[in-house]
C-alpha positions in Angstrom: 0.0 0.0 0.0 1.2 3.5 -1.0 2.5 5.4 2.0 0.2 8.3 2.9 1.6 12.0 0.5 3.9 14.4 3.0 1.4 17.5 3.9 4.5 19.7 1.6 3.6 17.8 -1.2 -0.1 19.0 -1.7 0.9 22.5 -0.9 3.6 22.8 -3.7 1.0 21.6 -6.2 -1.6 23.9 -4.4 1.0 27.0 -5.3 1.8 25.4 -8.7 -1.9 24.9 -9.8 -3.1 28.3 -8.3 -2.6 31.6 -11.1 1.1 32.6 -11.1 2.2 35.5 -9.4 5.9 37.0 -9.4 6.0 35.7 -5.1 5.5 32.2 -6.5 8.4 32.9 -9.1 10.4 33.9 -6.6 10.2 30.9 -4.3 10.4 28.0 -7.3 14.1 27.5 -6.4 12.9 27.1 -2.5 10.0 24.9 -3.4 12.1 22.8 -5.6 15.0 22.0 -2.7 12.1 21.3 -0.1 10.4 18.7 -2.0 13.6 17.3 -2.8 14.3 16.6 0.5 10.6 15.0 1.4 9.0 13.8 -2.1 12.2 13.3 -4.8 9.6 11.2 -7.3 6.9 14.2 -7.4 9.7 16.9 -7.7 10.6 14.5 -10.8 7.4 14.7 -12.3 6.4 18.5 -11.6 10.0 19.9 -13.2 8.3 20.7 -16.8 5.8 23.0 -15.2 8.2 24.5 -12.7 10.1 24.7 -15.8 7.8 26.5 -17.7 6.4 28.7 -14.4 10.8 29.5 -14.5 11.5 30.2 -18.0 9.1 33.0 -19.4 8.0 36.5 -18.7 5.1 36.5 -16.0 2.9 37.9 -18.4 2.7 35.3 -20.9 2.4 33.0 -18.3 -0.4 34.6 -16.8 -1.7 34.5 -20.0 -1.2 30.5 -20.9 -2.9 29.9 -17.4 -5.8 31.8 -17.8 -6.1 30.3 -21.3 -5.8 26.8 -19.8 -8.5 26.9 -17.1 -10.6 30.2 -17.1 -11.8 29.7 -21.1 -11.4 26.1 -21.1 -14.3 24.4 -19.1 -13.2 20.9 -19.7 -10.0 21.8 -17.0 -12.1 23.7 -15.0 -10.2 23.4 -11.3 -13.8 23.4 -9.8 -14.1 19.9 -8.9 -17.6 19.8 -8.8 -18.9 21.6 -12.2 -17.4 18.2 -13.9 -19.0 15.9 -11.3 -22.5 17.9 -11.4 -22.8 20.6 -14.0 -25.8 22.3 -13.9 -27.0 19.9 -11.1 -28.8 21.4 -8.4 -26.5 18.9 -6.8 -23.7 20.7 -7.2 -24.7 23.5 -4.5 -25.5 20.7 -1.6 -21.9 19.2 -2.2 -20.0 22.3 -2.2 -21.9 23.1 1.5 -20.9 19.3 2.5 -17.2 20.4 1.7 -17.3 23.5 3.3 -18.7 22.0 6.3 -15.7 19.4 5.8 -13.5 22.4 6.0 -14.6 23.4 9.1 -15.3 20.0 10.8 -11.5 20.3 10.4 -10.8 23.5 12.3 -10.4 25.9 8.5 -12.4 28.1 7.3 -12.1 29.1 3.1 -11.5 32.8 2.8 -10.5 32.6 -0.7 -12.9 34.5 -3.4 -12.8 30.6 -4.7 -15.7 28.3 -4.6 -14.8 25.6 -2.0 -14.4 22.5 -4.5 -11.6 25.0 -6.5 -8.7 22.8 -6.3 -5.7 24.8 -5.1 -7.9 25.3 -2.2 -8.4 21.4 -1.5 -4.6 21.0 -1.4 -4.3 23.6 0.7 -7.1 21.8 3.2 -5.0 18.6 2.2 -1.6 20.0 3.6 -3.1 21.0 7.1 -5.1 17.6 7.5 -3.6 14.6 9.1 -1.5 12.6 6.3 -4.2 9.5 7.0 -6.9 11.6 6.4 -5.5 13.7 3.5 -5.2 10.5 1.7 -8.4 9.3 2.6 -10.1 12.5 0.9 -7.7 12.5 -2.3 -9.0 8.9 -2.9 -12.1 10.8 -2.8 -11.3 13.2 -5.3 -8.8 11.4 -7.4 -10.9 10.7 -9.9 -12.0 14.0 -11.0 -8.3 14.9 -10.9 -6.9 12.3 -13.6 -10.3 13.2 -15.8 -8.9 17.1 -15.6 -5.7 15.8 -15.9 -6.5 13.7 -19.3 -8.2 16.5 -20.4 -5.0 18.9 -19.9 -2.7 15.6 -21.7 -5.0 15.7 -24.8 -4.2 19.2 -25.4 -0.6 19.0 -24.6 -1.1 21.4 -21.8 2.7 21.5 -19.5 0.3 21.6 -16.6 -1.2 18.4 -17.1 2.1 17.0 -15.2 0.7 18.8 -12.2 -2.4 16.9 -12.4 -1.4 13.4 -13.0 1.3 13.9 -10.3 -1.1 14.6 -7.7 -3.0 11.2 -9.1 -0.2 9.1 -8.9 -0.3 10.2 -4.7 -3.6 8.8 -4.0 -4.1 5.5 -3.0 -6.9 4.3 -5.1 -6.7 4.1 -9.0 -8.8 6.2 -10.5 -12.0 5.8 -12.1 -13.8 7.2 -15.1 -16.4 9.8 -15.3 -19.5 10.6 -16.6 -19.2 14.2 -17.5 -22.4 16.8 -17.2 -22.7 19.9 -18.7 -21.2 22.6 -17.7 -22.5 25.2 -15.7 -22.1 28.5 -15.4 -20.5 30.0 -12.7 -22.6 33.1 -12.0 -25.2 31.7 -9.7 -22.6 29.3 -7.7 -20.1 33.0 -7.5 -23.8 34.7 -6.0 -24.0 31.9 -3.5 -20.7 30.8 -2.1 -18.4 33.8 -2.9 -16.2 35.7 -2.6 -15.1 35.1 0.8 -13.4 37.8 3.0 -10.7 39.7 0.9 -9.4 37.1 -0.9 -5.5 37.4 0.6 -3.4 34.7 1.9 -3.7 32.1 4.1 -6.7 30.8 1.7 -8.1 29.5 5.0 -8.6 30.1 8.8 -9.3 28.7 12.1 -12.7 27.9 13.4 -14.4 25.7 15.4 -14.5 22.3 14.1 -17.8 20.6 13.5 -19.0 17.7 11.4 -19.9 17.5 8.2 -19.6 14.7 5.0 -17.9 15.5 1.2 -18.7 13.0 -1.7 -16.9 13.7 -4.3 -19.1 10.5 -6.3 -22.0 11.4 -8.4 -25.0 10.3 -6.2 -28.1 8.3 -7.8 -31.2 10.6 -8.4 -33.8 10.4 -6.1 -37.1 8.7 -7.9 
């Protein structure tokens, strides 16, 4: 059995998959010596994107990312608009995960929806290794589909995605994929979130609370 991810692992790939800013530039070289230290095999397979993030002007960049997931649906980072689409679903699971956040002691304060996947690996990294695992496996399969999606389209960020696959201790399944949704309503509901600045979460009291990351069968 695979041994459970180090919590630095998930928050690399949280700083890697979130939009690139010049602070994140900066600490490539720092990122890249700690995860050598505590995960050699996924510093291996995340060097063409922390090649890429290294090697052009921020703008264009910038500019690749926001073409990769903002105007591309199919590699949406929103975990749930390829689970549920229009769904009314969609709303219930993303209050199951936020109560998931906080049953863990975090609270999201990122203008994110809660299923946006930098944030997850953020929750991830402060989460007992065990349990971190146990809600990848979760999640891993809308991760590969995203990450597929990126590899058909030769995207240097699809490394990101089927390194964070290869950490989970399931294999992952195939989807079904909805339609997607648009984000307008879900943005009205769930966000933004305080002012948006760093940490992308915060202390509360913990509580209890379920996340499925599994389509569920429709009621008759």
């Amino acid at each position: 059995m695979r041994a459970p991810a180090h919590p630095l692992s998930y928050r690399v790939l949280s700083l890697l998959l979130d939009y690139p800013e010049q602070p994140l530039i900066d600490a490539l070289p720092e990122l890249d010596a700690a995860l050598a230290d505590v995960a050699p095999a996924l510093r291996a397979e995340l060097a063409p994107l922390c090649a890429h993030l290294a090697g052009a002007p921020l703008i264009e960049r910038q500019e690749i990312y926001v073409g990769t997931f903002d105007r591309q649906p199919a590699h949406s980072l929103h975990l749930f608009e390829h689970l549920h689409g229009e769904d009314r679903a969609r709303g219930q699971a993303m209050v199951d995960l936020i109560e998931e956040y906080r049953a863990h002691g975090v609270e999201p304060v990122s203008p994110e929806l809660p299923d946006y996947l930098p944030l997850f690996l953020e929750f991830l990294s402060l989460c007992a290794a065990d349990e971190a695992c146990r809600l990848l496996d979760d999640a891993v399969h809308v991760v590969a589909h995203i990450g597929r999606q990126l590899a058909s389209r030769d995207s240097v960020y699809a490394c990101a995605l089927h390194a964070l696959a290869n950490l989970a201790s399931v294999a992952p399944q195939p989807l079904t994929v909805p339609p997607i949704r648009d984000m307008d309503e879900a943005l009205e509901t769930f966000g933004p979130g305080a002012d948006g600045v760093e940490p992308l979460l915060k202390p509360v009291m913990p509580q209890i609370a379920p996340v499925n990351f599994h389509r569920t069968r429709p009621h008759a």
